[in-house]
N, CA, C and O of each residue as an XYZ file, in Angstrom:
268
protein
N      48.737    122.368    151.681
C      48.080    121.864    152.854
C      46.585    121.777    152.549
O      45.965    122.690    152.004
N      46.143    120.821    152.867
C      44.414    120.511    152.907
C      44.057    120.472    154.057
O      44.769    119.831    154.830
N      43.035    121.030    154.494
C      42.102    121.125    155.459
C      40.744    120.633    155.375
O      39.925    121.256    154.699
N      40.295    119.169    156.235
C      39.332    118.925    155.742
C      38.431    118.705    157.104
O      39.079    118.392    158.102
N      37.137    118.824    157.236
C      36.082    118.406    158.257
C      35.658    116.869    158.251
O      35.610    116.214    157.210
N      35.355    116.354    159.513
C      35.053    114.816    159.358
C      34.077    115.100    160.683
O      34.562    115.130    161.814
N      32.810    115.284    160.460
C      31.896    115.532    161.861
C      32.396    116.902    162.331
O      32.475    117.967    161.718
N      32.702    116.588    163.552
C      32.950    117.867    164.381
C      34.995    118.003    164.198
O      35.629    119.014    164.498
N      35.411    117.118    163.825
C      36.954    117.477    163.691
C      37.566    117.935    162.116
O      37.214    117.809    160.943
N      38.772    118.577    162.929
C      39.495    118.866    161.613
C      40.793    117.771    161.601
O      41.253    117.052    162.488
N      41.218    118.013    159.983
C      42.017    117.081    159.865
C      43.170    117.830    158.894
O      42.660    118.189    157.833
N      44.331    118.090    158.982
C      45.376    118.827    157.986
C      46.282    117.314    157.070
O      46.197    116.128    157.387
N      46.832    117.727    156.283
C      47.232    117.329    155.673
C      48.304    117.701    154.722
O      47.850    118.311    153.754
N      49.328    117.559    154.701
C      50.342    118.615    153.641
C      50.673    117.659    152.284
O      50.641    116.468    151.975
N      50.976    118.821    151.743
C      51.314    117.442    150.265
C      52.496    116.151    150.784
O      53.353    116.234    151.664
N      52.145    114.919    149.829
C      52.860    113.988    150.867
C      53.124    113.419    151.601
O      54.032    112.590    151.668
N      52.155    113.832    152.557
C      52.258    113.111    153.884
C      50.739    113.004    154.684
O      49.746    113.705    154.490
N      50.881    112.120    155.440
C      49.501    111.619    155.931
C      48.597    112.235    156.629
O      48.992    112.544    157.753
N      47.556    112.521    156.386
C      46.496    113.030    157.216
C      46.210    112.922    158.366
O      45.799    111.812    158.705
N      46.306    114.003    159.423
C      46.273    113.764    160.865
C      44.993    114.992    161.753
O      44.653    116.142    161.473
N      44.679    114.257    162.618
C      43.565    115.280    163.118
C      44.476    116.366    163.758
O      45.613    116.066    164.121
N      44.010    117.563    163.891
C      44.406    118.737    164.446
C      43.583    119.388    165.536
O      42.425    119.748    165.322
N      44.091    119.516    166.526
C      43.442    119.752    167.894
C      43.119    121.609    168.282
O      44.191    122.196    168.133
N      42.249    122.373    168.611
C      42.307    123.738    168.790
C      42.798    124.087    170.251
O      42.369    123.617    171.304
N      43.981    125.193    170.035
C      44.385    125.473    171.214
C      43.603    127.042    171.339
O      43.472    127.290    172.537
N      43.146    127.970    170.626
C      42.158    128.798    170.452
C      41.193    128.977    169.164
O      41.497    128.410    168.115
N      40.249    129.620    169.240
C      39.810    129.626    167.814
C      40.043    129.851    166.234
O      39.301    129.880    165.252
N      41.478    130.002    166.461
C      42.333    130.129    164.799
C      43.425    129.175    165.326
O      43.615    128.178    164.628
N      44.033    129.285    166.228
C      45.255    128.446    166.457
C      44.590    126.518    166.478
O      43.648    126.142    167.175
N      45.229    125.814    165.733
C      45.685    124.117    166.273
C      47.118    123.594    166.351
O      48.216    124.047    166.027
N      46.763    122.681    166.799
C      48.365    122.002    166.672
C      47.910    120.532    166.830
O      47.035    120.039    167.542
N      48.857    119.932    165.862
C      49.026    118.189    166.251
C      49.682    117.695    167.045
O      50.670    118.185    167.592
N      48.876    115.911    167.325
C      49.470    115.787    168.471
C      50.800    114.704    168.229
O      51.509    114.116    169.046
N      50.800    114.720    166.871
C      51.749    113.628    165.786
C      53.064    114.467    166.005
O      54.099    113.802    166.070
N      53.142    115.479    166.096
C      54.514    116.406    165.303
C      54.384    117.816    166.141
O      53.289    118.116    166.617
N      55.363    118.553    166.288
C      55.202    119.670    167.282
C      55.277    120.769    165.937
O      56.337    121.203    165.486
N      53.909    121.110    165.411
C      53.400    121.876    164.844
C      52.087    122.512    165.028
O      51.053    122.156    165.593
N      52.409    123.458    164.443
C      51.141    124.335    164.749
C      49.965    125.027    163.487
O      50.704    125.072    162.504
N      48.863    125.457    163.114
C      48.510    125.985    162.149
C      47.588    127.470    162.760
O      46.907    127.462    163.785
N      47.738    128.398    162.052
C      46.966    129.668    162.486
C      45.943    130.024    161.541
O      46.309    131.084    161.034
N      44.781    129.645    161.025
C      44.155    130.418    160.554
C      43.500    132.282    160.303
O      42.725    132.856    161.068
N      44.019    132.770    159.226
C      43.702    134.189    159.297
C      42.368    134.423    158.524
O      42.012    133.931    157.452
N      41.618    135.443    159.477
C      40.483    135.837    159.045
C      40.252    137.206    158.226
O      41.102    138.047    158.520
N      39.557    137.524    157.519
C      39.323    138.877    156.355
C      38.237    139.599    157.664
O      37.785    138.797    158.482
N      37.891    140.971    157.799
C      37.000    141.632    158.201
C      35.746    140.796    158.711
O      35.209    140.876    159.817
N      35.331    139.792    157.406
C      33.842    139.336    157.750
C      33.979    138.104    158.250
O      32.964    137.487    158.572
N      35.004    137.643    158.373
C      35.457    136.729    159.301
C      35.646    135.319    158.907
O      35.816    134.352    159.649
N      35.573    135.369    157.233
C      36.041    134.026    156.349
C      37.329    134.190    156.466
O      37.844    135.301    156.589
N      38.094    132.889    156.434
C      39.360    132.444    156.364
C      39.948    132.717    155.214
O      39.262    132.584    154.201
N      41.192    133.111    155.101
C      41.596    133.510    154.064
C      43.151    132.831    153.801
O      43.794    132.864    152.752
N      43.428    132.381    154.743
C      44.665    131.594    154.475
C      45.086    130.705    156.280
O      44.684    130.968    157.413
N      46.040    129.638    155.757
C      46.286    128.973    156.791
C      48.429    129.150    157.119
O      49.334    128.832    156.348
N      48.515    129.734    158.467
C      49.886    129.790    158.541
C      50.536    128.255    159.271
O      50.379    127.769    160.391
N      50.996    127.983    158.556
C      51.567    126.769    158.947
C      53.185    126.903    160.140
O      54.136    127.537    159.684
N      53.298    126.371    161.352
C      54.916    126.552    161.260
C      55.241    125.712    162.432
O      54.643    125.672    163.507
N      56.336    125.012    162.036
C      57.466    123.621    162.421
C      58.741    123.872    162.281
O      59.182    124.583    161.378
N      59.417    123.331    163.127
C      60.573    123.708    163.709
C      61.226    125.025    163.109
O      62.116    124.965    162.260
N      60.850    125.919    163.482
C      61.178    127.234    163.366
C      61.095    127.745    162.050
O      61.955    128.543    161.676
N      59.776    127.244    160.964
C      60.120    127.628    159.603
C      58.193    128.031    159.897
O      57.430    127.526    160.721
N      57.935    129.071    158.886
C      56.842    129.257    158.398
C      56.754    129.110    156.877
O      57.599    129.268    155.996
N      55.171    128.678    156.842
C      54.815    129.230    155.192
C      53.366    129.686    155.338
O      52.643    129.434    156.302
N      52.960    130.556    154.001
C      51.670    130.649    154.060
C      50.827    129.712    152.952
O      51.366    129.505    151.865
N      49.631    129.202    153.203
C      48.957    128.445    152.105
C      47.274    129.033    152.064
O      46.259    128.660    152.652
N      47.498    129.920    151.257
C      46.104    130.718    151.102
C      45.188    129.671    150.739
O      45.289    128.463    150.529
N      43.953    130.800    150.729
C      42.629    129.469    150.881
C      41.964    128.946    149.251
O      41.329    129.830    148.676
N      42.029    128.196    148.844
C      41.449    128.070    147.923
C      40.091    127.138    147.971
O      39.831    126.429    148.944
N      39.422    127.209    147.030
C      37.788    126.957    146.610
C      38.000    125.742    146.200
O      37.068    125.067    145.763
């Protein structure tokens, strides 16, 4: 999954498939408005992101953060 900024929005992306903006339902949680999915961002102590939980129709994965 890629996570990318465009101005003030975010945009996800999974391998494969097309890039769609992602809407915040709280400050770690989004969801699209393409597909009934959701993404959770988890934070470390100092409050950088450290991975993104992805999950659609009843499946999770995790896709830690890379540089």
């Amino acid at each position: 999954m890629t996570i990318t900024r465009e101005e003030n929005r975010l945009f996800a992306q999974l391998t494969g498939q097309p890039k769609f903006e992602i809407f915040p339902k709280s400050e770690t949680e989004f969801f699209w408005k393409v597909v009934n999915a959701q993404v959770t961002f988890v934070k470390d102590k100092s409050g950088k992101v450290t991975k993104a939980i992805h999950e659609q129709s009843g499946q999770k994965f995790d896709a830690p953060r890379m540089e």
